[in-house]
N, CA, C and O of each residue as an XYZ file, in Angstrom:
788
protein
N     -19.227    -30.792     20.787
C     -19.790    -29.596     21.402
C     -19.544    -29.630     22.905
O     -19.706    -30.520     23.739
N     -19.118    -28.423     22.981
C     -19.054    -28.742     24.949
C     -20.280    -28.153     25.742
O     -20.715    -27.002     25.760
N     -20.626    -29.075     26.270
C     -21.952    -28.802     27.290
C     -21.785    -27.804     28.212
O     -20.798    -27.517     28.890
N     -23.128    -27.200     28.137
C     -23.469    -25.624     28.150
C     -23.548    -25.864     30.299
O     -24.351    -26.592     30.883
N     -22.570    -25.083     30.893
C     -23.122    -25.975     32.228
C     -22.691    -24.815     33.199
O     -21.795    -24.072     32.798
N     -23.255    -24.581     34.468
C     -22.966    -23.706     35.755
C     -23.173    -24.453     36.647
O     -23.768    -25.531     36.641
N     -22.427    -23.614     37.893
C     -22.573    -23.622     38.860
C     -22.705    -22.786     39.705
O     -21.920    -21.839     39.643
N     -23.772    -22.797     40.859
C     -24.220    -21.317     41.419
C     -24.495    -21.926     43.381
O     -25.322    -22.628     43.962
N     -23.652    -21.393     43.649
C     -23.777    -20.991     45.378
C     -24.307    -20.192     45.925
O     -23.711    -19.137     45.704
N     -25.622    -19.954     46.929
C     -26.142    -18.748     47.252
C     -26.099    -19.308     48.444
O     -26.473    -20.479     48.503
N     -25.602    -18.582     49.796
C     -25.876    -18.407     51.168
C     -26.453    -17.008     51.633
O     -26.095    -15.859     51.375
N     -27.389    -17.477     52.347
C     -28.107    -15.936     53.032
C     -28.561    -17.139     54.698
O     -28.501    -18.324     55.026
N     -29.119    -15.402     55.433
C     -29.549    -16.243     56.525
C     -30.239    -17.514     56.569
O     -30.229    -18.434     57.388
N     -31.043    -17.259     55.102
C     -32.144    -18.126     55.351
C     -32.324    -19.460     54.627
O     -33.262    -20.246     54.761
N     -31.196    -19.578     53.790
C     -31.125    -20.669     52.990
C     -29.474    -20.958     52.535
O     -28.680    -20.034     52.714
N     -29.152    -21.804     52.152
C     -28.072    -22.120     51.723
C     -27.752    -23.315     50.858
O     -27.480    -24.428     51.307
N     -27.816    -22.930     49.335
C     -27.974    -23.281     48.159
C     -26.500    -23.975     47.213
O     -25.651    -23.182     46.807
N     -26.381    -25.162     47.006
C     -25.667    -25.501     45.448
C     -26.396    -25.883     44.906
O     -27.249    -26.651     45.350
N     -26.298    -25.361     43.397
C     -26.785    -26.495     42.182
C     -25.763    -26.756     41.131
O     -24.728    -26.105     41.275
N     -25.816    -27.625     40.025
C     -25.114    -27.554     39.135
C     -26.358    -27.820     38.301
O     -27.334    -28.496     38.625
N     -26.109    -27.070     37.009
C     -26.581    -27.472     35.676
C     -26.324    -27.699     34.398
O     -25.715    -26.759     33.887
N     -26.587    -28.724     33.566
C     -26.289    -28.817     32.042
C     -26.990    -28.803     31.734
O     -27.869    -29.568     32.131
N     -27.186    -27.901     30.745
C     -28.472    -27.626     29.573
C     -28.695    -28.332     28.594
O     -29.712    -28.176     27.918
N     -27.461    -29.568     28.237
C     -27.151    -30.304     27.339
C     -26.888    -31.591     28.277
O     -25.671    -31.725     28.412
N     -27.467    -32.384     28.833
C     -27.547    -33.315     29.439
C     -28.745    -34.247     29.181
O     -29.487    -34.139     28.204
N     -28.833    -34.930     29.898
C     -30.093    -36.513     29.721
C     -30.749    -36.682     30.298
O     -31.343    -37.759     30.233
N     -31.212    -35.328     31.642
C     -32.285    -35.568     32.321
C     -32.034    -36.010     33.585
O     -32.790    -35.940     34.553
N     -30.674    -36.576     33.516
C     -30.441    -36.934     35.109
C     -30.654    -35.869     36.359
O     -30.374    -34.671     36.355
N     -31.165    -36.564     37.310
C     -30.978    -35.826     38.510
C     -30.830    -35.913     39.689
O     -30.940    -37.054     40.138
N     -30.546    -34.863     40.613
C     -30.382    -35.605     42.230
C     -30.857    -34.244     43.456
O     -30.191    -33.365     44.004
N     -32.183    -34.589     43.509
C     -32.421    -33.126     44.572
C     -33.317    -33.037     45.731
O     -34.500    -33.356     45.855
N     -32.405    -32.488     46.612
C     -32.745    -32.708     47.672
C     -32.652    -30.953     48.372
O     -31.641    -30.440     48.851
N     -34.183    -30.236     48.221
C     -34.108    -29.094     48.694
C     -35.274    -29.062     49.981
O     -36.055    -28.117     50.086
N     -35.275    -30.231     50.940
C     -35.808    -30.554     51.735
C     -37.355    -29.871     51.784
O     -37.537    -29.023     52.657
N     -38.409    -30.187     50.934
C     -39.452    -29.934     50.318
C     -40.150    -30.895     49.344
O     -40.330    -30.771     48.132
N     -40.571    -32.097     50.361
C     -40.598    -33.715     49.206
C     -41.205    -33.152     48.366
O     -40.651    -33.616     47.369
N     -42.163    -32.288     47.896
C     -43.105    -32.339     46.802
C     -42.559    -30.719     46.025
O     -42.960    -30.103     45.038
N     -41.726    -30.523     46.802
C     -41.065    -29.431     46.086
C     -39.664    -30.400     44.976
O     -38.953    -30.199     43.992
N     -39.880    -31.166     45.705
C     -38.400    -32.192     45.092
C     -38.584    -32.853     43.773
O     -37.813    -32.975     42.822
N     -40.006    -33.311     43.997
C     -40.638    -33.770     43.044
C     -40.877    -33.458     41.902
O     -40.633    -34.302     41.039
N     -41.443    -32.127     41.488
C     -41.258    -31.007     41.150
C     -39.841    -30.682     40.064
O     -39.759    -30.364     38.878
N     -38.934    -30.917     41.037
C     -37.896    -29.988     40.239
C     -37.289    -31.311     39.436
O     -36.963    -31.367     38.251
N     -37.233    -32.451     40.531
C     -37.018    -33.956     39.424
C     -37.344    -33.900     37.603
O     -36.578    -34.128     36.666
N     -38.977    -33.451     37.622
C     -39.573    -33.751     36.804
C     -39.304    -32.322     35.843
O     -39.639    -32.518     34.674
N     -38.904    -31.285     36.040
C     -38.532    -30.511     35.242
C     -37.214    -30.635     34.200
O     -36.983    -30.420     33.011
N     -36.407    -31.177     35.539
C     -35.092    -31.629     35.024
C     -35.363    -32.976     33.973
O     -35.213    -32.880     32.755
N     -35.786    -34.238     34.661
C     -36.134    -35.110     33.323
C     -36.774    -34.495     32.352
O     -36.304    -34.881     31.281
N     -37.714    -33.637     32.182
C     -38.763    -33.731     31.195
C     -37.890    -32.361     30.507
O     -38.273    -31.972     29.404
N     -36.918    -31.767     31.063
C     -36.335    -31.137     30.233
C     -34.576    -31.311     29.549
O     -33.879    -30.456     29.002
N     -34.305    -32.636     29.830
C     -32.929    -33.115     29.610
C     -32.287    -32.351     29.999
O     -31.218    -32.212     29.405
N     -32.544    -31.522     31.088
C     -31.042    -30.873     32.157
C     -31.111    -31.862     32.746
O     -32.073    -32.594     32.977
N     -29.274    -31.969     33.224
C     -28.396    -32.396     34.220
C     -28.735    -31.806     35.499
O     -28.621    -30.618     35.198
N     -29.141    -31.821     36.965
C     -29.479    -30.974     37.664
C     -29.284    -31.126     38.798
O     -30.036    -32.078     39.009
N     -28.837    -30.908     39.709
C     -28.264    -31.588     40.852
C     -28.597    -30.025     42.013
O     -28.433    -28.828     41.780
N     -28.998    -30.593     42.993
C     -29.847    -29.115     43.862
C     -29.469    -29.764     45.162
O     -29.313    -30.985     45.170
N     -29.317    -29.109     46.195
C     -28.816    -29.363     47.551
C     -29.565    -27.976     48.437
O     -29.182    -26.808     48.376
N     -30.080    -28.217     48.796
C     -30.654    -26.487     49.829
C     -30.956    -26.998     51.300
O     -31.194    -28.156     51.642
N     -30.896    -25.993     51.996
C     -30.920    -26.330     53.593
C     -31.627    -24.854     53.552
O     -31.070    -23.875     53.056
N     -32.764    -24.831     54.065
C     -33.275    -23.751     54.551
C     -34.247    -23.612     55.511
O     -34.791    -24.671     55.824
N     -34.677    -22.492     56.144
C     -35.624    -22.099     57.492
C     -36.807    -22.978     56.989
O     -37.792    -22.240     57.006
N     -37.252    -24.538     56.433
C     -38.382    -24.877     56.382
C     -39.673    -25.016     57.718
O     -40.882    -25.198     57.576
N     -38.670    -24.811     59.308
C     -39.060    -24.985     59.868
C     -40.131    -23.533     60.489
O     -40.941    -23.588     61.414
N     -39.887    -22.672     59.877
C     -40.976    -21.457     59.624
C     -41.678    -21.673     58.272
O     -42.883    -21.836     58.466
N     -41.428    -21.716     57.297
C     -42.242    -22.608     56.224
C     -41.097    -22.890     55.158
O     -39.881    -22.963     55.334
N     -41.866    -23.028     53.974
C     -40.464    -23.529     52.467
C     -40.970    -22.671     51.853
O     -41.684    -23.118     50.956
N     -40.926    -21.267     51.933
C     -41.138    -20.308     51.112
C     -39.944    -19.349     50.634
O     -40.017    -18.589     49.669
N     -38.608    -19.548     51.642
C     -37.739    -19.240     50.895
C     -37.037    -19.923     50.583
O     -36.439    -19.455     49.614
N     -36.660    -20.968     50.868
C     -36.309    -22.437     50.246
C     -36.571    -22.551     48.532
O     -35.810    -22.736     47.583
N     -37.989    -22.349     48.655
C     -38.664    -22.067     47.174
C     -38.159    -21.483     46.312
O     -37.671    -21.867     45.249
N     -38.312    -20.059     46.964
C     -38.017    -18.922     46.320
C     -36.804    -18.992     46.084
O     -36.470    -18.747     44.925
N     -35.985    -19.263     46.848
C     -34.460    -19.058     46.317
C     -33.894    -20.067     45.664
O     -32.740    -19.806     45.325
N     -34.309    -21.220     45.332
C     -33.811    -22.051     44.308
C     -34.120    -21.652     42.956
O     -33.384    -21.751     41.974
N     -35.197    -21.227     43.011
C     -36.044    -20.545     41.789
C     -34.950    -19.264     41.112
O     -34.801    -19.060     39.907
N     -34.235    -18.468     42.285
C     -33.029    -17.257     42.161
C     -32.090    -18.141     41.428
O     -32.014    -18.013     40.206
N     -31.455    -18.917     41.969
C     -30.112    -20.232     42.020
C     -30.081    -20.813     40.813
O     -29.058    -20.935     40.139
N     -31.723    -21.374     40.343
C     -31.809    -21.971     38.682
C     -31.471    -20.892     37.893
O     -30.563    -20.894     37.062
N     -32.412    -19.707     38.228
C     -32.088    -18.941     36.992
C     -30.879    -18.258     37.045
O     -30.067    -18.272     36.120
N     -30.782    -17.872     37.725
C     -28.783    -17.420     37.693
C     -27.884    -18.406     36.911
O     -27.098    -18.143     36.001
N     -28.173    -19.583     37.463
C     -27.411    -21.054     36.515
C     -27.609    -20.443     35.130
O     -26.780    -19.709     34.592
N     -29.198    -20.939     34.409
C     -29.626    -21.120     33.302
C     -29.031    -20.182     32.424
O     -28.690    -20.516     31.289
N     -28.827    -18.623     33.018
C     -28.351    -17.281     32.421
C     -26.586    -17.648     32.198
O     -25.926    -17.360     31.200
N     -26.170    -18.250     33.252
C     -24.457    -18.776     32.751
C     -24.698    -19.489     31.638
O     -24.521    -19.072     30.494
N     -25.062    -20.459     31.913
C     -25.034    -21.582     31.134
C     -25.443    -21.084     29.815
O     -24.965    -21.721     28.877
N     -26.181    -20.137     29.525
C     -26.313    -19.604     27.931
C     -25.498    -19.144     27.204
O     -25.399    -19.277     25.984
N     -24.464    -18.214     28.367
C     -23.306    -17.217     27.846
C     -23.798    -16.841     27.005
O     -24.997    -17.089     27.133
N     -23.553    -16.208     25.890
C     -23.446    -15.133     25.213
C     -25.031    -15.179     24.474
O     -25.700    -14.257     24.007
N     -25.282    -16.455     24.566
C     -26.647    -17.074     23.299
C     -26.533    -17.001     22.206
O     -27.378    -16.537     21.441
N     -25.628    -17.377     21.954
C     -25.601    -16.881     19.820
C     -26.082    -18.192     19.871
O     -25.922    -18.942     20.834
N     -26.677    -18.474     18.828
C     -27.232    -20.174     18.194
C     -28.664    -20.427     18.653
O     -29.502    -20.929     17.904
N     -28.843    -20.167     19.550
C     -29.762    -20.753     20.751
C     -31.628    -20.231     19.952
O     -31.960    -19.096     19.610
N     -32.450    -21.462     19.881
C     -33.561    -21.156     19.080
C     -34.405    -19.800     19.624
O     -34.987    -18.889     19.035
N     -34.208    -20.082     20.855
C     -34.359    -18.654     21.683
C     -36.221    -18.816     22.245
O     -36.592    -18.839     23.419
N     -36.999    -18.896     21.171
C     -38.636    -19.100     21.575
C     -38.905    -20.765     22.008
O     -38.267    -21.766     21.682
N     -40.018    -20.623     22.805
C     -40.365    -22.121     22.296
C     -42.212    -22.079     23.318
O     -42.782    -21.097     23.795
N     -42.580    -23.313     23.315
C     -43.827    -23.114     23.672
C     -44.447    -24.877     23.586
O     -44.488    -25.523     22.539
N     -44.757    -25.241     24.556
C     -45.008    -26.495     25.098
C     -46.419    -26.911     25.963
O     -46.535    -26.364     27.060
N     -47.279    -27.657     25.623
C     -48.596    -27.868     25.876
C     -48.245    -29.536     26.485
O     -47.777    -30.492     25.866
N     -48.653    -29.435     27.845
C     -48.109    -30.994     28.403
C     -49.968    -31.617     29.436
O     -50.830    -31.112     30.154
N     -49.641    -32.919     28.829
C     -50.975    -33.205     29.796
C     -50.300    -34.043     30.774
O     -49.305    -34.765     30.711
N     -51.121    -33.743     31.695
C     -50.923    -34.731     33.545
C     -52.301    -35.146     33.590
O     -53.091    -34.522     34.298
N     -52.852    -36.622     32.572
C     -53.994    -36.654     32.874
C     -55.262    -36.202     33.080
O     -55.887    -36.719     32.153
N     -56.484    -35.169     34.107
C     -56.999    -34.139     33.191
C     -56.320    -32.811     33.080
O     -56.598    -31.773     32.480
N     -55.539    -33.110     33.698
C     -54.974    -31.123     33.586
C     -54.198    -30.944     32.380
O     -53.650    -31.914     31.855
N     -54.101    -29.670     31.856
C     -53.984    -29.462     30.477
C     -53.121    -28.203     30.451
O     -53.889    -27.245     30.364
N     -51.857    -27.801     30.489
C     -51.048    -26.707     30.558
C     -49.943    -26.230     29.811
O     -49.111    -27.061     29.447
N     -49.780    -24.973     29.504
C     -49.075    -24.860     28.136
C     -47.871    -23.428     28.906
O     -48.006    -22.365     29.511
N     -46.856    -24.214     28.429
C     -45.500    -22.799     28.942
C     -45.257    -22.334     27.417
O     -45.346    -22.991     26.380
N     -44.999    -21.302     27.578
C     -44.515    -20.352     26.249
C     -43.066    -19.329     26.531
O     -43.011    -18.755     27.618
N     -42.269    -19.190     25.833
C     -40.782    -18.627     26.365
C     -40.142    -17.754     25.566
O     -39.854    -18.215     24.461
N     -39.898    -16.885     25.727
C     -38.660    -16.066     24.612
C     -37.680    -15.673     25.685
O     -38.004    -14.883     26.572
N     -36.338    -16.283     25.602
C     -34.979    -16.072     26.533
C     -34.692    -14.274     25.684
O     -34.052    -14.114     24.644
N     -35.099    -13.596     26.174
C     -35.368    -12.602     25.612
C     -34.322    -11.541     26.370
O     -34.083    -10.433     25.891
N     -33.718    -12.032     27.641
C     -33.086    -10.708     28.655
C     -34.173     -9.976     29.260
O     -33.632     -9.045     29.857
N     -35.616     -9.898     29.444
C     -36.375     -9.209     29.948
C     -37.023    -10.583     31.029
O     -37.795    -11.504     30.765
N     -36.339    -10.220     32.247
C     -37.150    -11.437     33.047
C     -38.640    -11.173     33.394
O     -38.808    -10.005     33.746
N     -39.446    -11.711     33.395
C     -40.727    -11.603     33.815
C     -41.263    -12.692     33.629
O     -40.704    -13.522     32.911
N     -42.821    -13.029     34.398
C     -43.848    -14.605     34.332
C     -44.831    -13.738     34.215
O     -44.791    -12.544     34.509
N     -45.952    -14.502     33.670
C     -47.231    -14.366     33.433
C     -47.665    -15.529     33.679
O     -47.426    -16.450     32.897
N     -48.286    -15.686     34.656
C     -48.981    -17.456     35.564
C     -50.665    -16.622     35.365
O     -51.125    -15.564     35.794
N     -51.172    -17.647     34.561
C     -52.805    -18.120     34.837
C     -53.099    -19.324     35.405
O     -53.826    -20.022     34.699
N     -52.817    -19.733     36.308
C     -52.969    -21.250     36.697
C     -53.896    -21.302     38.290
O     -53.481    -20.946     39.393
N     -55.076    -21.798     37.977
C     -55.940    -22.120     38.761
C     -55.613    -23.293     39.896
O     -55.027    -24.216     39.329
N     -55.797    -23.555     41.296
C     -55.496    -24.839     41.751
C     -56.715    -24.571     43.188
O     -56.888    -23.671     44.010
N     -57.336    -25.850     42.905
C     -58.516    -25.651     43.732
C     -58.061    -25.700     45.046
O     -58.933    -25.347     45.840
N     -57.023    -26.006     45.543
C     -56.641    -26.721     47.104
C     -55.551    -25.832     47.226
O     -55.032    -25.549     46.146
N     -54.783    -25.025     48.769
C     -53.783    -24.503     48.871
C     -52.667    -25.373     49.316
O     -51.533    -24.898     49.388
N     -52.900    -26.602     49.618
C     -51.750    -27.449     50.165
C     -51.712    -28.554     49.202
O     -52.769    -29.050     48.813
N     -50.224    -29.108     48.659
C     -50.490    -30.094     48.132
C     -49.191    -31.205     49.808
O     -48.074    -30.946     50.256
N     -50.019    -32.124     50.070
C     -48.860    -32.690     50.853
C     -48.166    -31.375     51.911
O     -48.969    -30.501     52.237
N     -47.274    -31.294     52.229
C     -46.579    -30.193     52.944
C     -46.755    -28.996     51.655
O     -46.889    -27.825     52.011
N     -46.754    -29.145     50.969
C     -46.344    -28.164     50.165
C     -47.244    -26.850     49.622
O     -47.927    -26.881     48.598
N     -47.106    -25.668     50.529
C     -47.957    -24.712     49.443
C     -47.801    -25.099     48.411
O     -46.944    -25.881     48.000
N     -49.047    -24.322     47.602
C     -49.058    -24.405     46.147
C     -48.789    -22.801     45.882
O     -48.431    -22.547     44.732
N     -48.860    -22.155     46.401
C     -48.658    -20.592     45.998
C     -47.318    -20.466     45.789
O     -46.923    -19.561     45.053
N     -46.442    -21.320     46.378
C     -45.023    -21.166     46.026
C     -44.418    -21.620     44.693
O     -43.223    -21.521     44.414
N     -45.619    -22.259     43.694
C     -45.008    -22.917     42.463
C     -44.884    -21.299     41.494
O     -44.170    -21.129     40.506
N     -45.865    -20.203     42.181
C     -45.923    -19.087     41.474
C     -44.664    -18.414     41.850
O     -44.018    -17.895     40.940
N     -44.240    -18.350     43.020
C     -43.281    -17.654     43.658
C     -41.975    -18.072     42.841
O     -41.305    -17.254     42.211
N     -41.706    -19.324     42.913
C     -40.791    -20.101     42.310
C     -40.111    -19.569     40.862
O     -38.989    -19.155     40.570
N     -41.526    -19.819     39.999
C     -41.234    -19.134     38.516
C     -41.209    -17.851     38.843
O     -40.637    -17.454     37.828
N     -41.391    -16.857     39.493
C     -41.106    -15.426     39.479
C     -39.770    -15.317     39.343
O     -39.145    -14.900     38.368
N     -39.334    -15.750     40.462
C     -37.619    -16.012     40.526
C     -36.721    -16.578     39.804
O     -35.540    -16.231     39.818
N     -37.336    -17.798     38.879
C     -36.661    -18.439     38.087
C     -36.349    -17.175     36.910
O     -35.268    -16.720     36.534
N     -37.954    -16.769     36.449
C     -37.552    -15.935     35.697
C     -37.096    -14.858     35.443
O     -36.986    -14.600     34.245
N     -36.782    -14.113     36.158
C     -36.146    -12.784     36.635
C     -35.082    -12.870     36.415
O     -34.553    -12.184     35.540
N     -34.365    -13.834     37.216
C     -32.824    -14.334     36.877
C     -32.346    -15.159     36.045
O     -31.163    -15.427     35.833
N     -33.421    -15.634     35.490
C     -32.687    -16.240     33.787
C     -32.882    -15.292     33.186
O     -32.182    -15.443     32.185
N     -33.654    -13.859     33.062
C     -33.764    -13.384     31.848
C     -34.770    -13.837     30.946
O     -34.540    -13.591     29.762
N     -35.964    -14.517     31.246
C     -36.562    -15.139     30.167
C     -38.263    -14.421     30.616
O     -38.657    -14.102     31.738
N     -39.062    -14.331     29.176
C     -40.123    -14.212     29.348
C     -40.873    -15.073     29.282
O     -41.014    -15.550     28.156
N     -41.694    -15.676     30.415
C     -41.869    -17.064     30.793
C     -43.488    -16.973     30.836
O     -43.722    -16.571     31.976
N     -44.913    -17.177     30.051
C     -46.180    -17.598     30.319
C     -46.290    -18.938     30.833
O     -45.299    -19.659     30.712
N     -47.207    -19.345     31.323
C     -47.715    -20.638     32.066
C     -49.276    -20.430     32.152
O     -49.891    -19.768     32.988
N     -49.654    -20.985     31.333
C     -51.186    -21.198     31.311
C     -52.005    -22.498     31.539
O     -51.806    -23.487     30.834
N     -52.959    -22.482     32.567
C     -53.468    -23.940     32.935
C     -54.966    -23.770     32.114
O     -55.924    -23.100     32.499
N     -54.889    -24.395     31.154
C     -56.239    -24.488     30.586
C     -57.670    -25.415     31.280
O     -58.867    -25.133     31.239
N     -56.974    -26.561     31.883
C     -57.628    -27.578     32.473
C     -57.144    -28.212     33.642
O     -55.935    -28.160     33.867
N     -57.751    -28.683     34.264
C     -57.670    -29.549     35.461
C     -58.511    -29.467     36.880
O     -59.078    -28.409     37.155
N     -58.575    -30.446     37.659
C     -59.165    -30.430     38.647
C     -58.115    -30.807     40.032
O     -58.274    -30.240     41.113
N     -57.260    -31.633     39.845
C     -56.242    -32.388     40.330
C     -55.380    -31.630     40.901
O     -54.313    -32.245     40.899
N     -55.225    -30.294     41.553
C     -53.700    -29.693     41.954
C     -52.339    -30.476     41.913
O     -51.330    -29.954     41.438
N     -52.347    -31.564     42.353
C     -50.728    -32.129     42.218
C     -50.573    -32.174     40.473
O     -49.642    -31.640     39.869
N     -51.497    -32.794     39.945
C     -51.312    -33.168     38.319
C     -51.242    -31.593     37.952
O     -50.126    -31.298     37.527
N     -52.101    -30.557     38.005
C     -51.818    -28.951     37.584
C     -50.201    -29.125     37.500
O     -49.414    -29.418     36.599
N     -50.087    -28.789     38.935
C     -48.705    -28.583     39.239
C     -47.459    -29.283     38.562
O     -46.449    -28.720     38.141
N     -47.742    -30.607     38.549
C     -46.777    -31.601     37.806
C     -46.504    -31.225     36.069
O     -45.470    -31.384     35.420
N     -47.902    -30.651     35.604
C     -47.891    -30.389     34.264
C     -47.111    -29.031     34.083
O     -46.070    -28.980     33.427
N     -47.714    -27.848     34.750
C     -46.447    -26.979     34.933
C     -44.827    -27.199     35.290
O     -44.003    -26.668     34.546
N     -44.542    -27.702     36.020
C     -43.109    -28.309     36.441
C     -42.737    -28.634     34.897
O     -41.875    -28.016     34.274
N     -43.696    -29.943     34.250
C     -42.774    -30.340     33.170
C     -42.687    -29.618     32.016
O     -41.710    -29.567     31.270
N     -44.125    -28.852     31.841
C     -43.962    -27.493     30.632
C     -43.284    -26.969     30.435
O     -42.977    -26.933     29.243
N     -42.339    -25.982     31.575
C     -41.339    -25.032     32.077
C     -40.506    -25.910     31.649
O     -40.129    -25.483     30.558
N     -39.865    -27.143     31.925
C     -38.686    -27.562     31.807
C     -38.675    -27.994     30.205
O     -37.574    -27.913     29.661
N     -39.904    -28.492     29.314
C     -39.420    -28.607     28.183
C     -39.193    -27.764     27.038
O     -38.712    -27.932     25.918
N     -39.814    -26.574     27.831
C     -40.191    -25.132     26.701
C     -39.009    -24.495     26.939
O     -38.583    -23.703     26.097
N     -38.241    -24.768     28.227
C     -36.773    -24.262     28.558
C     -35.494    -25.123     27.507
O     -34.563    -24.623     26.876
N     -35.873    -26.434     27.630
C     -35.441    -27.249     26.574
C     -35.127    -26.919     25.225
O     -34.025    -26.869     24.679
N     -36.462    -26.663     24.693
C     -36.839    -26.536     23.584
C     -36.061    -24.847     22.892
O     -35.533    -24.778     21.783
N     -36.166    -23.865     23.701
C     -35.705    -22.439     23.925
C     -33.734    -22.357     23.916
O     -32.982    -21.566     23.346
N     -33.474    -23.450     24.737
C     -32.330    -23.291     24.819
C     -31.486    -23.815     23.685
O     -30.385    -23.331     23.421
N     -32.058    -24.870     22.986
C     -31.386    -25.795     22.553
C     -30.434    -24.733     20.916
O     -30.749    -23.628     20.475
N     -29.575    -25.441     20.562
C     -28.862    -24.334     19.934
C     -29.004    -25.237     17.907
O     -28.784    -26.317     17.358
N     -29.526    -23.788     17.559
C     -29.894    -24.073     16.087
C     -28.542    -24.200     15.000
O     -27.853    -23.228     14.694
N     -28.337    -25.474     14.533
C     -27.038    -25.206     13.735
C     -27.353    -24.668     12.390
O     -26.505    -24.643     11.498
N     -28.757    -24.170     12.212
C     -28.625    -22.859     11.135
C     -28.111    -21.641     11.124
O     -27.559    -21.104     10.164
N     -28.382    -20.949     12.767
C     -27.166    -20.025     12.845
C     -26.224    -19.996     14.318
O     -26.393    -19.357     15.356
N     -25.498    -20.677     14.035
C     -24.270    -20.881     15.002
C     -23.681    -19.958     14.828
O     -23.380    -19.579     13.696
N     -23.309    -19.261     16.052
C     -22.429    -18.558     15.996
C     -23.346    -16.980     15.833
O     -22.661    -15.959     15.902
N     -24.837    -16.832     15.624
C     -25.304    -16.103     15.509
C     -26.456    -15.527     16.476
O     -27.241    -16.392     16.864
N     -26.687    -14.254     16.919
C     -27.703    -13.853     18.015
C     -28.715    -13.898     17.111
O     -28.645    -13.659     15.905
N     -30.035    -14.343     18.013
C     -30.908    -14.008     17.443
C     -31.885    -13.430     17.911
O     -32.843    -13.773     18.603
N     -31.259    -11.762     17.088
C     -32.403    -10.834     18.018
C     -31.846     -9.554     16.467
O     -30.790     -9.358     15.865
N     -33.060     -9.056     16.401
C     -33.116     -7.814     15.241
C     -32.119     -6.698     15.667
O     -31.371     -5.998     14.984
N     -32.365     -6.753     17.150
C     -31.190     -5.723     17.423
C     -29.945     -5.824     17.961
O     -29.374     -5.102     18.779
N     -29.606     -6.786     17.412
C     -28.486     -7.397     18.064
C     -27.970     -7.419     19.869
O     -26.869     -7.373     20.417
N     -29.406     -7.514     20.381
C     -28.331     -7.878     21.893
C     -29.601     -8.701     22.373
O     -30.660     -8.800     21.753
N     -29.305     -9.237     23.526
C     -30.700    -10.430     23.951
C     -29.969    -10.065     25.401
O     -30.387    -10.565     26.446
């Protein structure tokens, strides 16, 4: 099988973006979008979702990392949407409940072509480390828009903001996993009633 993989360049004033991705990879990764706990973050999506993932960004952090954020979040999902091509095979739903210790959070997905998020996720503190936390919302907006995917994120539990956060990071990446991965019951086949996704 040949691994499902992109590559996506975005320059604007305010940021300036490579990534590469395999959707069919082992989790490796290497990223450096100058945002340690934003880094952290995307590490753990990529392991916990066996993408290949490799991220490089230079952006205005020195006014904040909000488009830094935001536009990697553009950059993944633009990738993720190559990397599907056409989607025939692909299980398409999926839905993932991950614990970070007490926090308790569940991603749900249909690569559906209709981008949109639905975030319920509570976080008692606005800073984790340097890092807003309002930008983990910002992030998935963007991710999902430009993958095309209908993306929930629900935090049932926690007290911990970094662990919230960490449990989201890895939800998203395994329910993306789980969504992408391609069914050899129908290869070669869309799966959608009306034939287009």
């Amino acid at each position: 099988m040949d691994h499902r993989t992109a590559e996506v360049q975005r320059t604007t004033k305010e940021t300036d973006i490579v990534l590469a991705l395999d959707l069919d990879g082992t989790g490796t990764t290497s990223v450096d979008a100058g945002v340690p706990f934003f880094d952290h973050m995307l590490d753990a999506f990529g392991r916990h979702g066996l993408f290949d993932l490799e991220v490089k960004a230079v952006g205005d952090v020195d006014v904040d990392a909000h488009h830094t954020v935001e536009d990697v979040g553009i950059v993944l999902g633009q990738a993720i949407a190559r990397a599907l091509g056409d989607k025939r095979g692909i299980v398409r739903y999926g839905s993932q409940f991950v614990v970070m210790d007490e926090a308790l959070v569940l991603a749900a997905c249909d690569i559906s072509g209709r981008g949109q998020l639905h975030y319920d996720v509570v976080l008692s503190i606005e800073m984790v480390g340097t890092f807003d936390t309002t930008l983990a919302k910002e992030f998935l907006i963007a991710l999902a828009a430009n993958a095309g995917i209908t993306l929930h994120v629900v935090g049932y539990k926690g007290e911990n903001s970094h662990h919230i956060l960490e449990a989201v990071f890895k939800a998203v990446g395994r329910v993306l996993c789980e969504a992408c991965a391609l069914n050899p019951r129908i290869e070669g086949v869309l799966p959608s009633t009306k034939g287009s996704l």
